[in-house]
VEXNUMI-756090 format. One record per residue: residue number from 1; x, y, z of N, C-alpha, C, O in turn. Coordinates in steps of 0.2 Angstrom, whole numbers, always signed. Layout:
<pts>
<pt k="NUM" n_X="X" n_Y="Y" n_Z="Z" ca_X="X" ca_Y="Y" ca_Z="Z" c_X="X" c_Y="Y" c_Z="Z" o_X="X" o_Y="Y" o_Z="Z"/>
...
</pts>
This chain:
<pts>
<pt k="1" n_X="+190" n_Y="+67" n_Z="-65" ca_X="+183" ca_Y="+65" ca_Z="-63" c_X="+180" c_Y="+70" c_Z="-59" o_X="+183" o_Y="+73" o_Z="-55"/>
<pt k="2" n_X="+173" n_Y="+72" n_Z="-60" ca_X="+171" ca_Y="+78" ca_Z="-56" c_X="+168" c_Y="+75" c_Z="-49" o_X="+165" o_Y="+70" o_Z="-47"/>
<pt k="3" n_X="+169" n_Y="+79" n_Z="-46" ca_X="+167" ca_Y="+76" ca_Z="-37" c_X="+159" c_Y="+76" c_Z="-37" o_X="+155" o_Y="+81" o_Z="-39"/>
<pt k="4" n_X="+157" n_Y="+72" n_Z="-34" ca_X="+149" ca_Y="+71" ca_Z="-34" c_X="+145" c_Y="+74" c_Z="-29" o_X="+146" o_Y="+73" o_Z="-23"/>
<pt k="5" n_X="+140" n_Y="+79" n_Z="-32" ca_X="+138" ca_Y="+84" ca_Z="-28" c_X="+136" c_Y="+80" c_Z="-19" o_X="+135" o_Y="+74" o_Z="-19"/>
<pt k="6" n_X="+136" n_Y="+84" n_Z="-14" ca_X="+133" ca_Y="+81" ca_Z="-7" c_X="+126" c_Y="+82" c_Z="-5" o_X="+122" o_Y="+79" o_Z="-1"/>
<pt k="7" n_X="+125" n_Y="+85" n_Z="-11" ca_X="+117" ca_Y="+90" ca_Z="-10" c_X="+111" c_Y="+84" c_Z="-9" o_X="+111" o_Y="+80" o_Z="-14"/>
<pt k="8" n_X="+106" n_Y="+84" n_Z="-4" ca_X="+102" ca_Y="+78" ca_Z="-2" c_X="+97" c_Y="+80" c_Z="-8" o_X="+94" o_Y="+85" o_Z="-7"/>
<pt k="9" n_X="+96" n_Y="+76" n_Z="-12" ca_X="+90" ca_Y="+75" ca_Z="-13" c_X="+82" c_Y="+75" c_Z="-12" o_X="+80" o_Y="+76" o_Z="-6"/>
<pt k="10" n_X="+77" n_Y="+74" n_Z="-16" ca_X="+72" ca_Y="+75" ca_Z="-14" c_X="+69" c_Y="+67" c_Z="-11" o_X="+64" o_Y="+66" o_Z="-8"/>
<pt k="11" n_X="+73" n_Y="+63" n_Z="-14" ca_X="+69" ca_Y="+54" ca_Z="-9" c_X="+76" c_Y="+56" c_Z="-2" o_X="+73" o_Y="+57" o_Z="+3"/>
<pt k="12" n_X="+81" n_Y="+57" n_Z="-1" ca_X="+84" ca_Y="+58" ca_Z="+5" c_X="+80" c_Y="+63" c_Z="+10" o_X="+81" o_Y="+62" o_Z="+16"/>
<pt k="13" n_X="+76" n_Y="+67" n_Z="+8" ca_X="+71" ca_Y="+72" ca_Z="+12" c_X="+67" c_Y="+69" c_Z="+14" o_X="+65" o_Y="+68" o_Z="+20"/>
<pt k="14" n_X="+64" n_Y="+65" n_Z="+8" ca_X="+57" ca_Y="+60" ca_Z="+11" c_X="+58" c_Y="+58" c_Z="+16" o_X="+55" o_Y="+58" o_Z="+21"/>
<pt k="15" n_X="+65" n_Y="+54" n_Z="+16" ca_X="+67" ca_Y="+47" ca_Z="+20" c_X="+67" c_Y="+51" c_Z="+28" o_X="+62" o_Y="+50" o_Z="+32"/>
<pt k="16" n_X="+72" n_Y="+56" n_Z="+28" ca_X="+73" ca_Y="+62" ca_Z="+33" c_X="+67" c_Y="+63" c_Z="+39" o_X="+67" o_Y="+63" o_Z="+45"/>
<pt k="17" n_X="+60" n_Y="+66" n_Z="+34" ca_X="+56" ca_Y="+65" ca_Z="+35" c_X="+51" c_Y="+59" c_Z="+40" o_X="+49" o_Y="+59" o_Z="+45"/>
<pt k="18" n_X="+50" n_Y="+55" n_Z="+34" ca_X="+48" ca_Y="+47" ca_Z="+38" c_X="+51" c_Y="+47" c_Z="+44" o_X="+47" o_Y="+47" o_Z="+49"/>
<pt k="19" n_X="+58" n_Y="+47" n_Z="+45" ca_X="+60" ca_Y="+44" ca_Z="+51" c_X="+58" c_Y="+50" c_Z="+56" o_X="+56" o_Y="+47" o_Z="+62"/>
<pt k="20" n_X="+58" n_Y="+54" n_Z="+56" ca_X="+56" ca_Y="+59" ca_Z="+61" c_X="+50" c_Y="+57" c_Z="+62" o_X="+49" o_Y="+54" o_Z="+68"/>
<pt k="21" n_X="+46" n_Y="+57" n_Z="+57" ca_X="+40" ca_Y="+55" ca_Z="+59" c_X="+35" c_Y="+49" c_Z="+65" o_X="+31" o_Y="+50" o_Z="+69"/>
<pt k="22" n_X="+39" n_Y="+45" n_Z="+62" ca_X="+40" ca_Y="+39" ca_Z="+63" c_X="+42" c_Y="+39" c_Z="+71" o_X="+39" o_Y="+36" o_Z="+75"/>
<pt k="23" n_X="+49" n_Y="+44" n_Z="+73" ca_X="+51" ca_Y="+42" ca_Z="+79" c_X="+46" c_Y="+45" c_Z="+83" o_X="+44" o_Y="+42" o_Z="+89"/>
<pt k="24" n_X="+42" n_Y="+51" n_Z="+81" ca_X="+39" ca_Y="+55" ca_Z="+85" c_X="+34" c_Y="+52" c_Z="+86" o_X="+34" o_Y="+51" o_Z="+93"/>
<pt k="25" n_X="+28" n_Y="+47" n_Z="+83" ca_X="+23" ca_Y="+43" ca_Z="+83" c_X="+23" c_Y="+38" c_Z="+88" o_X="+18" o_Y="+35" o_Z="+90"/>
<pt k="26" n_X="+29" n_Y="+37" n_Z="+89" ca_X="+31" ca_Y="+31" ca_Z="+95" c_X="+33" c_Y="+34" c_Z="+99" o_X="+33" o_Y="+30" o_Z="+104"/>
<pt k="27" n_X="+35" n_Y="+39" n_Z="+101" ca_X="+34" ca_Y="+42" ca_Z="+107" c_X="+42" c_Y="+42" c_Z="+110" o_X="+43" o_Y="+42" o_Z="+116"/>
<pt k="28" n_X="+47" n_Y="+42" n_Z="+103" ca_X="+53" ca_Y="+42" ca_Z="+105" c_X="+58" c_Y="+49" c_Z="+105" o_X="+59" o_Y="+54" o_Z="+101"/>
<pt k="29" n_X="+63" n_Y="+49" n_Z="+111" ca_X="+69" ca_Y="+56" ca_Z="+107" c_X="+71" c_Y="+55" c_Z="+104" o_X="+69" o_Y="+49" o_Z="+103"/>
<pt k="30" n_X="+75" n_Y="+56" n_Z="+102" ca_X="+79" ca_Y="+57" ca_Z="+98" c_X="+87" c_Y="+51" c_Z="+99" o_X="+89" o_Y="+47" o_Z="+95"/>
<pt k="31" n_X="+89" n_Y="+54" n_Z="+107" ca_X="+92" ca_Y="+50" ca_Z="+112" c_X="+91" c_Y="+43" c_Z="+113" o_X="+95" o_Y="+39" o_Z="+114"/>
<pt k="32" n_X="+85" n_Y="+41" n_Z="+112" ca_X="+83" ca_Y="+35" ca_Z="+114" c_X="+84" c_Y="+30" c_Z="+107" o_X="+87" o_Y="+25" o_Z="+107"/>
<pt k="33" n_X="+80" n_Y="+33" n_Z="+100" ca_X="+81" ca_Y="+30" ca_Z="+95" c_X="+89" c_Y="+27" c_Z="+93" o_X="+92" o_Y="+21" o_Z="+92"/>
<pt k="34" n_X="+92" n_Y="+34" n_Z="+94" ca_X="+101" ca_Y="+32" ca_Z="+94" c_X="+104" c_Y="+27" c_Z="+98" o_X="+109" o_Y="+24" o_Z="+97"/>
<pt k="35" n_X="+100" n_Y="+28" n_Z="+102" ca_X="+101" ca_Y="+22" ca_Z="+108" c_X="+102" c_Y="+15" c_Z="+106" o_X="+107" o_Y="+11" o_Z="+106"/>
<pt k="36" n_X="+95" n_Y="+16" n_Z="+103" ca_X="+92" ca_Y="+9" ca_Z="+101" c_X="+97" c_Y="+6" c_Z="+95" o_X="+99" o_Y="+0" o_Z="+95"/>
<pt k="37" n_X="+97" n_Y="+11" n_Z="+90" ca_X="+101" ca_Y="+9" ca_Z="+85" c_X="+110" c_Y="+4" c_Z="+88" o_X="+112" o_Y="-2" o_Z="+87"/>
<pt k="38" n_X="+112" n_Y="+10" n_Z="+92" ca_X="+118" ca_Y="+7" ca_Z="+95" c_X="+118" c_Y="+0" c_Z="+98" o_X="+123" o_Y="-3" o_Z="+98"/>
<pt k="39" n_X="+112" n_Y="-1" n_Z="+100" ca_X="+111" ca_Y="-7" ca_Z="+106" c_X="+110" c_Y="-13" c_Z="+99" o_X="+110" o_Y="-19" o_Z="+100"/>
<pt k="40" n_X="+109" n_Y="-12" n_Z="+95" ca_X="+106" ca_Y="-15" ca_Z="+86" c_X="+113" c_Y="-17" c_Z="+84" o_X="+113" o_Y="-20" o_Z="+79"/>
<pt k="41" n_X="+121" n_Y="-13" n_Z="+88" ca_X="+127" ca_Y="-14" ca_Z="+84" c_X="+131" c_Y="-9" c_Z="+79" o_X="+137" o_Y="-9" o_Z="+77"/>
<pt k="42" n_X="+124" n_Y="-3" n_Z="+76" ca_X="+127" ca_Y="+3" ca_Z="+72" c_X="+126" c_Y="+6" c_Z="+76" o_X="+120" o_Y="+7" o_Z="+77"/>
<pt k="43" n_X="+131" n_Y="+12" n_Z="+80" ca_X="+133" ca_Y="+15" ca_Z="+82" c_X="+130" c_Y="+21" c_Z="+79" o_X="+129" o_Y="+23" o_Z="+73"/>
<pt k="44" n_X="+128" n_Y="+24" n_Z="+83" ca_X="+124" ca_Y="+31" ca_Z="+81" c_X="+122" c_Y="+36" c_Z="+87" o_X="+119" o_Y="+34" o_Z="+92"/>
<pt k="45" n_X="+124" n_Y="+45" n_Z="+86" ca_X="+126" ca_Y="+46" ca_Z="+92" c_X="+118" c_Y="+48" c_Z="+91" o_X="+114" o_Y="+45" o_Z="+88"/>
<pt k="46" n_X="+115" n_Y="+56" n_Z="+95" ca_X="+108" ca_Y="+58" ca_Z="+94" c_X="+111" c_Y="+63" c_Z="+89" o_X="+108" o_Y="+66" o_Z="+84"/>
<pt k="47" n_X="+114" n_Y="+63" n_Z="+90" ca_X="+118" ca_Y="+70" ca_Z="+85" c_X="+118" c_Y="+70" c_Z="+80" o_X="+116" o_Y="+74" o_Z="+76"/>
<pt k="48" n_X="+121" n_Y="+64" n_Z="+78" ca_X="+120" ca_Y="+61" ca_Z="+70" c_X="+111" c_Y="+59" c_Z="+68" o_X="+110" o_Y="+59" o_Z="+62"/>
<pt k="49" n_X="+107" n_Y="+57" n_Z="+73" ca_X="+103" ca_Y="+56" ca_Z="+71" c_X="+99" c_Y="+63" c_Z="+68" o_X="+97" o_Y="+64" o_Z="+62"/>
<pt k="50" n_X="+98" n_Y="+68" n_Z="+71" ca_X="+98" ca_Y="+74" ca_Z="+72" c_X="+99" c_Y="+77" c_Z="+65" o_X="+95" o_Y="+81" o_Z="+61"/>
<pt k="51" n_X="+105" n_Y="+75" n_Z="+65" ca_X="+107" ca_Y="+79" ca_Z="+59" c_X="+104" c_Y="+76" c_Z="+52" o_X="+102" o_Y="+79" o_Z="+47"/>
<pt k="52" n_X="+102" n_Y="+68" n_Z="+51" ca_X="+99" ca_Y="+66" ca_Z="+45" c_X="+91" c_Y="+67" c_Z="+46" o_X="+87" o_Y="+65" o_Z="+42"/>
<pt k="53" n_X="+89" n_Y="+69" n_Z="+52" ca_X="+80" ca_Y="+70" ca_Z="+50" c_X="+82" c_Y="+78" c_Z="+48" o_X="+79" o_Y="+79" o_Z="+43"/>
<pt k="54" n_X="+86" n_Y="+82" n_Z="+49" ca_X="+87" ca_Y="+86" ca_Z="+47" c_X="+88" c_Y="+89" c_Z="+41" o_X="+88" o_Y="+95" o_Z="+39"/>
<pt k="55" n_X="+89" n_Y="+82" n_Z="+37" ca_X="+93" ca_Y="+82" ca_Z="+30" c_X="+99" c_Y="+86" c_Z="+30" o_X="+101" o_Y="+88" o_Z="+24"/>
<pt k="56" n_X="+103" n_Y="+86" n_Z="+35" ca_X="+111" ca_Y="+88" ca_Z="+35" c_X="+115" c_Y="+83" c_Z="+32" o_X="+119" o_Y="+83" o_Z="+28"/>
<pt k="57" n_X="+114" n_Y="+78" n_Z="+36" ca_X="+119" ca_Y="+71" ca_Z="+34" c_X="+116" c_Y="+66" c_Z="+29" o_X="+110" o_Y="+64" o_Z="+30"/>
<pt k="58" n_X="+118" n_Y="+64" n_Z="+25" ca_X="+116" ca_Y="+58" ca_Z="+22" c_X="+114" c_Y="+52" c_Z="+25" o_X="+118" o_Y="+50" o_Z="+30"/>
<pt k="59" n_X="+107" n_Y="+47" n_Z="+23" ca_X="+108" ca_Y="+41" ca_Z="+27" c_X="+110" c_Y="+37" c_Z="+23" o_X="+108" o_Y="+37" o_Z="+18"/>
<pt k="60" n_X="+116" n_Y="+32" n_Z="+26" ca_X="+117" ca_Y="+29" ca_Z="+21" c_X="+114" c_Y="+22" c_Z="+23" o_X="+113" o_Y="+20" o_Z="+29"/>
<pt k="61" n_X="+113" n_Y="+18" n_Z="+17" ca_X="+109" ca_Y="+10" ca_Z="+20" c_X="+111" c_Y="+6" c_Z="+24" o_X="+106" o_Y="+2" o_Z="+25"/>
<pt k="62" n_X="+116" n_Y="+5" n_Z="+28" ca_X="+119" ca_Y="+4" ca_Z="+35" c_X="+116" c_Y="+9" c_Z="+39" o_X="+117" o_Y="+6" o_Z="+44"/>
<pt k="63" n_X="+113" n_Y="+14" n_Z="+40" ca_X="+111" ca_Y="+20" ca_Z="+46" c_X="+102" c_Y="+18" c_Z="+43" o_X="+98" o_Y="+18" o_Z="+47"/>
<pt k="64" n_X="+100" n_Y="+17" n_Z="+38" ca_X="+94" ca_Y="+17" ca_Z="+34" c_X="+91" c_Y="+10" c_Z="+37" o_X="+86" o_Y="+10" o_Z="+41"/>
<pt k="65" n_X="+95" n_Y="+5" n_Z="+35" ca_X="+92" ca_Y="-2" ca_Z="+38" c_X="+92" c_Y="-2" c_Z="+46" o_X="+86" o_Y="-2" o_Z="+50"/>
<pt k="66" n_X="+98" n_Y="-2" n_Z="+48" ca_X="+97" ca_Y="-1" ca_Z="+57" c_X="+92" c_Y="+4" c_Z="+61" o_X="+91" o_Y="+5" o_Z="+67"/>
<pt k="67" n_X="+90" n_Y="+8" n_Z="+56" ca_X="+84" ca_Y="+14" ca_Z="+59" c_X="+78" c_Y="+11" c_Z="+57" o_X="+74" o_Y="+12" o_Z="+61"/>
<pt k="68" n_X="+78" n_Y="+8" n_Z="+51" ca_X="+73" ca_Y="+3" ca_Z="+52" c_X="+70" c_Y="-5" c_Z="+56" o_X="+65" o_Y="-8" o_Z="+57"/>
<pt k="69" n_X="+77" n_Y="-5" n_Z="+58" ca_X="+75" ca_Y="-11" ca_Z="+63" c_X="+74" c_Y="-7" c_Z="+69" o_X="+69" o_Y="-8" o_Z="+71"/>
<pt k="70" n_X="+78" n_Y="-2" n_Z="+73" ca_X="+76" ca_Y="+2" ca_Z="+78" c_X="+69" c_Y="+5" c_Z="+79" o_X="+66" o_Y="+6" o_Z="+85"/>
<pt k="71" n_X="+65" n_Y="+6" n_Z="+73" ca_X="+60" ca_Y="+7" ca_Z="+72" c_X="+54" c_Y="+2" c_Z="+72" o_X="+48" o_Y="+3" o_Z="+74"/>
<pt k="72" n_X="+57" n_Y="-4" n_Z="+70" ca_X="+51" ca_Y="-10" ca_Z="+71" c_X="+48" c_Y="-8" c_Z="+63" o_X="+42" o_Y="-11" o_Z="+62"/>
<pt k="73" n_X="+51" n_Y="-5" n_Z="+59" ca_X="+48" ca_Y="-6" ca_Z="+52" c_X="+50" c_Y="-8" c_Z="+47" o_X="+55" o_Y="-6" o_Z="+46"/>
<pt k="74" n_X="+48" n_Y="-12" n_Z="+42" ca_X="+56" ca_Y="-14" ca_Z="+36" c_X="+55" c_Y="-6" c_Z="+32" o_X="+51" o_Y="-2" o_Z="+31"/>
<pt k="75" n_X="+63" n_Y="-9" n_Z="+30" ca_X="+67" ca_Y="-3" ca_Z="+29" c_X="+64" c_Y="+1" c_Z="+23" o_X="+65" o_Y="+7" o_Z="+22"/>
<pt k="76" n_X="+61" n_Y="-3" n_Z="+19" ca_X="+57" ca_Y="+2" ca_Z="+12" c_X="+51" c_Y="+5" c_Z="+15" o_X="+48" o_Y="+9" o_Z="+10"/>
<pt k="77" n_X="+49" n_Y="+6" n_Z="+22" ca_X="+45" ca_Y="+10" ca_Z="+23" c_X="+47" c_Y="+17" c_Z="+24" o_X="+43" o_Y="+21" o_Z="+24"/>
<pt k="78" n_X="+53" n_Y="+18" n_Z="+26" ca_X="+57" ca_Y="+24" ca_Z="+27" c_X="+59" c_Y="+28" c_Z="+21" o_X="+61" o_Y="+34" o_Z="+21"/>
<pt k="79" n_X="+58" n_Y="+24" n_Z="+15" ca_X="+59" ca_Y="+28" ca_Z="+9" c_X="+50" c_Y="+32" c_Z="+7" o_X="+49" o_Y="+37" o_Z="+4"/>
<pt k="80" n_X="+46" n_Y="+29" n_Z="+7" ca_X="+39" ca_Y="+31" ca_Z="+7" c_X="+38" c_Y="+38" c_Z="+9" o_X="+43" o_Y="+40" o_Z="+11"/>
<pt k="81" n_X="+33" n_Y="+42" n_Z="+9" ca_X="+31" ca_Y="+48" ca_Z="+12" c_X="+27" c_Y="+46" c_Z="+17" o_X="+22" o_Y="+42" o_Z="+18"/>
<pt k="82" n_X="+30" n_Y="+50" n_Z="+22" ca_X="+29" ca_Y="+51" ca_Z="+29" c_X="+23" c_Y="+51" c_Z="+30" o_X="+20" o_Y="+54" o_Z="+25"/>
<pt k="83" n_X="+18" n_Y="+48" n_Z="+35" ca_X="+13" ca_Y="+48" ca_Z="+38" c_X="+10" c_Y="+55" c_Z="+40" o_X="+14" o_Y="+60" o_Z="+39"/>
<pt k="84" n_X="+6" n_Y="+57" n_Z="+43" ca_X="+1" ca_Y="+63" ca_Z="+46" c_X="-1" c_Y="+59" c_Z="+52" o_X="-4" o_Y="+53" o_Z="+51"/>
<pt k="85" n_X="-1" n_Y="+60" n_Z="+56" ca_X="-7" ca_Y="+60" ca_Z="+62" c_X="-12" c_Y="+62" c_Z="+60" o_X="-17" o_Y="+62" o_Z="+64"/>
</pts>
């Protein structure tokens, strides 16, 4: 069986995106959202955060839902394209 590529995608960039977006808008670090997540039960450092607005890390739907509750938004709003100010 061939190993399944790691390569993020183009809806994993979106998502990447939104949430950046998203934290920035609310006047969040980085630090604080990880926080928040952690304080929600999914454990998440700023680092990890970090790296999936990044698009380094995969988010997977446990890091994707908890970012959306930390967010205050349901969770299919993070797959959408990111907002502009």
């Amino acid at each position: 069986m061939a190993a399944r590529s790691l390569e993020i995608g183009p809806a994993g960039i979106r998502t990447a995106r939104t949430i950046e977006n998203l934290r920035t808008e609310r006047g969040l670090a980085q630090r604080e959202l990880a926080a928040r997540v952690t304080a929600l039960g999914w454990p998440m450092s700023n680092t990890m955060l970090s790296r999936i607005e990044r698009a380094q890390r995969r988010c997977d739907i446990d890091d994707l839902v908890a970012l959306a509750q930390a967010l205050r938004v349901p969770a299919h709003a993070l797959l959408q394209a990111p907002t502009t100010a």
